[in-house]
N, C-alpha and C positions, 0 to 999 in steps of 0.2 A: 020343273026346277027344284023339285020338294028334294028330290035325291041329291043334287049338286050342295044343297043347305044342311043335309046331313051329313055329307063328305067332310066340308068345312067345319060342321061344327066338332068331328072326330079331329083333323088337325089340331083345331084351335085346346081340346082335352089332350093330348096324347102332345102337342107342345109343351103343357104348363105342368103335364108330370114329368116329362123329360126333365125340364130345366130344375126340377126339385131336388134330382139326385142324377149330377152328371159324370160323377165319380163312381164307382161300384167296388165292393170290398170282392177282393178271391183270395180261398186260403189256398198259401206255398206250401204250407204243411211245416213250415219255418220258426223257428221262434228264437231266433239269431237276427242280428241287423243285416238287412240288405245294404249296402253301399252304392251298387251298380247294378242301373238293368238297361237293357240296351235289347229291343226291337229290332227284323230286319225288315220286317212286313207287320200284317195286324194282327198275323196267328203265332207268330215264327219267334221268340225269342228267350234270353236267358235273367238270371240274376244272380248276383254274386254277392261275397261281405264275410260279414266273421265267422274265423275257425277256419275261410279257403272252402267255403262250403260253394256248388255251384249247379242252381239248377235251370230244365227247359222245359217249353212247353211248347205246341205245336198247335196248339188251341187257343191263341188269345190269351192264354193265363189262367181257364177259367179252373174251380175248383177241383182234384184230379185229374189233373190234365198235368201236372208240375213231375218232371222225371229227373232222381239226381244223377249227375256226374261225379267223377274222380277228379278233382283238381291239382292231386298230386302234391299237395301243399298243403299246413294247417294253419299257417298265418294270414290275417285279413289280406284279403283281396279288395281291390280299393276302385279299381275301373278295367269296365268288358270293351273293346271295338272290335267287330265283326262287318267285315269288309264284303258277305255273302254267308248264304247258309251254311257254308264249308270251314272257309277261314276267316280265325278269328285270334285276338290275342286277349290277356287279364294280365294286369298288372298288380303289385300289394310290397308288403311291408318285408324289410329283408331282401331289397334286389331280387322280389319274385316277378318273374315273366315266365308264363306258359303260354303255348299256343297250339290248336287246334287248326286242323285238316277237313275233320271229318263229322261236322257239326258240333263237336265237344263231349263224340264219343271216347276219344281219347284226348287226353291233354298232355303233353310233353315240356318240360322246363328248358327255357334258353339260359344260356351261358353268358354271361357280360358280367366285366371287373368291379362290383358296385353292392354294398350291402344297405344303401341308401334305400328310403321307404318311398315306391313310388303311389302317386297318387292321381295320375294320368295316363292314359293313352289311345293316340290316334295315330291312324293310316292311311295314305292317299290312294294306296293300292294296293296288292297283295305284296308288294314289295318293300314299299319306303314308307316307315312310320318313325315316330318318337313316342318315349316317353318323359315323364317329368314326376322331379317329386323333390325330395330335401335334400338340403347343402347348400347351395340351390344344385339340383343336378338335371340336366338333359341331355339323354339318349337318342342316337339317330342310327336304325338301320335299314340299308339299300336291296335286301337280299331276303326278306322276311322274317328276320332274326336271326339267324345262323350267326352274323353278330351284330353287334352295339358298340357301337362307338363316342365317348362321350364329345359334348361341345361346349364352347365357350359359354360361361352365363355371368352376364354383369351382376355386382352387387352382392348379398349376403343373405337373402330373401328364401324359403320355402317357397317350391310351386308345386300348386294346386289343380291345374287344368291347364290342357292345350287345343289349340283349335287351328286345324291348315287348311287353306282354301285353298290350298295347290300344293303341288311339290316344291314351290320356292317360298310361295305367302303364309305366313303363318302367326299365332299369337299364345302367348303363356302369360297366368296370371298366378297372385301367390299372398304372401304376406307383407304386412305393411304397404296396403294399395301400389304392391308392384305389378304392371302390364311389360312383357316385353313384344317385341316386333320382329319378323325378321322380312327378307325381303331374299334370301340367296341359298334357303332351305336350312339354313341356320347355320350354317358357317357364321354368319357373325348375327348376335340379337343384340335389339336396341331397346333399352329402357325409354319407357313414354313415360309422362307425369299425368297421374290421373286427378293431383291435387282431395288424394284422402290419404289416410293410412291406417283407413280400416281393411282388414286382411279379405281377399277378395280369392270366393272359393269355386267360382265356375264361371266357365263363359261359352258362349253361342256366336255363331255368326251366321246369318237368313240366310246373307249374298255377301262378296266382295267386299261391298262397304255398309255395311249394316249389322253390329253386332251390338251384345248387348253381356255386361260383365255383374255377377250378383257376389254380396259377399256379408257380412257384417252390419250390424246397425241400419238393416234396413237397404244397405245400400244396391241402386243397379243402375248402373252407368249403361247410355247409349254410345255408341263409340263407332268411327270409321276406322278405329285401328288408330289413331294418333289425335283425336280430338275429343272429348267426355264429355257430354250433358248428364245429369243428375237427371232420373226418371222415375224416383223409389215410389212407391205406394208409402199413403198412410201407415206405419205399422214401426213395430218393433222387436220385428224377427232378422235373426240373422237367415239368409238365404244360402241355403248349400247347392242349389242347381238350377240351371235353366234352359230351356230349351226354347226356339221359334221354327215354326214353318215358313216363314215367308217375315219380309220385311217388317211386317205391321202385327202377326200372331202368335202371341208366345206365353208360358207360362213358367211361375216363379215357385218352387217350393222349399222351405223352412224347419226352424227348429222346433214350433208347436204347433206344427201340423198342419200351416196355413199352406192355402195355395191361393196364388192371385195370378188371374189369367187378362191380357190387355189385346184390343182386335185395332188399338193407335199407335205401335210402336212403345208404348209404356207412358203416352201422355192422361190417358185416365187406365186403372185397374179397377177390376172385380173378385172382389174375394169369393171363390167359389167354396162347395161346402165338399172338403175332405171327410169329412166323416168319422174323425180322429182329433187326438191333439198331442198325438206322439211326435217324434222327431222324423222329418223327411229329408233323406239324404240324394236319391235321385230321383230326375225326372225325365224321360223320351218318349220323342213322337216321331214313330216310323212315317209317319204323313199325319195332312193336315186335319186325319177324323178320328182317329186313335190315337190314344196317348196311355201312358204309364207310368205308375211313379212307386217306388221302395223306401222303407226307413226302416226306424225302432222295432225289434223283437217278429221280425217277420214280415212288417206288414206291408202290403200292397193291393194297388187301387189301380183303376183301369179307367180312362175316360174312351167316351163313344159321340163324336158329333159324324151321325152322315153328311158324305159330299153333295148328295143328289140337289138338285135344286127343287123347294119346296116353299109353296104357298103362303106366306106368314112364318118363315122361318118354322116350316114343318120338318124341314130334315134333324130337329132335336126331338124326335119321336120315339115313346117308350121301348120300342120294341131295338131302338139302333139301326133300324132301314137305314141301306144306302142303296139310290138308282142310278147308275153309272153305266156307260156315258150319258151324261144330259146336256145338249140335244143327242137324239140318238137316232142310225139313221138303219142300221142294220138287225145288230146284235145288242139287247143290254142287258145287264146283270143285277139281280136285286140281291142284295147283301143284308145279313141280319143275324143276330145274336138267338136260338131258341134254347131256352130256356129247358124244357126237358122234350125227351121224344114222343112222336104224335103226328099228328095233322095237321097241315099249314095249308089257309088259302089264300090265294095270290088274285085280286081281282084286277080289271083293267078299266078304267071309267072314260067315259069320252067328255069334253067339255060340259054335256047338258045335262051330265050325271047318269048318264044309259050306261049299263055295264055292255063290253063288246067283247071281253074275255073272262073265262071262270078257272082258276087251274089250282087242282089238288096235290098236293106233296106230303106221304109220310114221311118225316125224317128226321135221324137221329138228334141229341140235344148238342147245344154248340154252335159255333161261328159256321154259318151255312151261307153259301150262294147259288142262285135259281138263274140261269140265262134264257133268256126267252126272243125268241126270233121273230121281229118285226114282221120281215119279208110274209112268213107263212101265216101270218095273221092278217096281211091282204089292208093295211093299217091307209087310211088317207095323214097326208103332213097335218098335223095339230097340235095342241095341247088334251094329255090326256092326264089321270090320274092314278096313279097304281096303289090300292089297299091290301096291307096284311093284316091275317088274321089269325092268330094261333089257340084260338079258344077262349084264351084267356086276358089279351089286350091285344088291340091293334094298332096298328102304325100308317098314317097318307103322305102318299111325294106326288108332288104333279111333276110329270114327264113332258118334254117336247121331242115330237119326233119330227125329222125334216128329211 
């Protein structure tokens, strides 16, 4: 049992430094505001912001890994949606919309009657998106942009973000605690009362009726779309964005640099440690183990919780392990961040702490994944435990295979 008690006690270490720094700084090589970053997966995404500057990375973000594009454009860029690795659109100031084909090795500007500054945009498919931004103005086109068509907007309000759960449902919010609604793809929006009027600068929606709007003073309203609970954290940030995975997990980032992450829908938050106290403009989580966020003068941060399922909440382990699928009955995949190139070993432990697998991998540094095949390892159904080991820290998940 001595081996099983050393395994645990590596979890129980390789937890409490995870949780110390679950943020991680990587330079863009930027030193311009980001405004917009937008993930499509956990390798795969861009950032955008001032000057129309706009770069990607294929690696997680990590540092040298950031390659710039031509945005075509030199006024701020305000919001990226990327509907797949291909297409994508950016929206910014001056009636700028470009759009890409071809992961944003080219960018192309669309055409619509409007010098309004937008500060949104989303897509339900490569077809039908909008934007939104000042006047109040909002944009709907069925065709990819080819054109834009403006639609009705109640009221006198600046919008600030949009959010569709379909091609008919959808939500924009803006200044002066405006929410609107639509229900018919925006042929007609409806004004909700959120009962603030402090100016409300992003919103999220988990699922259907689970959304969550941040803005000013602290403010972040939980909302079905026409009903508002008050759910702010302690603090005294205004909030420029936010993002949830799911009904209950999400995260709120600010103007000095706070982030407050809640795993109850926003009835208690944790101020996690950004490791900053600049301004944060955006934040995305391509899924519920990676996340990302941009602001002031460049900067940006990367968060890492693995999905695997682990022992004492061991999937916050230093290394960023993730054992996927768990249970697993075939094929599963160990996920991990290496830190530089080298030697990686991958061990397999059985409940009583007996090693049953040893397996060595030179391999480059970077967001790396290892699949390793049940079947040819002759495996009985258990619980086992898989350790990484890269020289220089390791990482424990306990595995179930069935």
């Amino acid at each position: 049992m001595r081996n099983i008690y050393s395994l645990l006690a590596a979890i129980a270490m390789t937890t409490a430094a995870y949780a110390q720094q679950q943020w991680t700084y990587y330079n863009t090589g930027l030193t311009t505001d980001i405004y917009s970053v937008f993930f499509i997966d956990s390798t795969t995404g861009w950032v955008a912001g001032a000057g129309g500057f706009v770069k990607k990375t294929t690696a997680g973000g990590v540092t040298g890994s950031w390659v710039s594009q031509n945005s075509t454009v030199t006024l701020p860029i305000r919001s990226i949606y990327m509907v797949n690795s291909s297409t994508g659109w950016m929206v910014g100031d001056d009636g700028t919309i470009v759009k890409t084909t071809n992961g944003g090795s080219t960018w192309t500007p669309q055409t619509q009657s409007t010098t309004q500054d937008f500060y949104g945009v989303y897509f339900v498919d490569a077809n039908t998106g909008w934007a939104v931004g000042t006047g109040p103005m909002i944009l709907k086109t069925t065709n990819g942009g080819t054109t834009w068509s403006p639609q009705t907007v109640p009221g006198n309000n600046d919008l600030f973000s949009i959010w569709m759960i379909n091609s008919s449902t959808g939500y924009a919010c803006g200044e002066n605690g405006t929410f609107l609604s639509t229900t018919d793809g925006g042929t007609t929006w409806n004004t909700e009362t959120t009962s603030t009027t402090d100016s409300l600068k992003s919103l999220c929606f988990a699922s259907a009726t689970e959304g969550f709007v941040v803005g000013k003073n602290s403010k972040v309203l939980n909302t079905d779309g026409s009903v508002f609970t008050n759910v702010q954290p302690v603090s005294d940030e205004t909030f420029n964005s936010v993002y949830f995975v799911n009904d209950t997990t999400g995260w709120v980032v600010g103007d000095s640099g706070k982030i407050y992450m809640t795993k109850n829908a926003g009835q208690t938050w944790t101020l996690q440690n950004s490791q900053t106290a600049q301004r944060l403009f955006s934040v995305h989580f391509p899924h519920d183990s990676v996340g990302y966020c941009g602001g002031k003068n460049g900067l940006f941060r990367k968060y890492r919780v693995p999905s695997g399922v682990g022992m004492n909440e061991a999937d916050k382990a230093a290394l960023g392990m993730s054992v996927y699928p768990n249970p697993a009955s075939g094929l599963f995949s160990v996920s991990f961040f290496h830190s530089s190139s080298g030697n990686v070993k991958i061990e397999l432990f059985d409940l009583t702490g007996k090693p049953v697998k040893v397996m060595q991998h030179n391999l480059p540094s970077g967001e790396q994944t290892v699949k390793i095949n049940i079947r040819e390892l002759m495996l009985p159904e258990g619980i086992y435990f898989v350790r990484l080991n890269d020289g220089s820290s390791q990482s424990v998940s306990k595995l179930i295979i069935n």
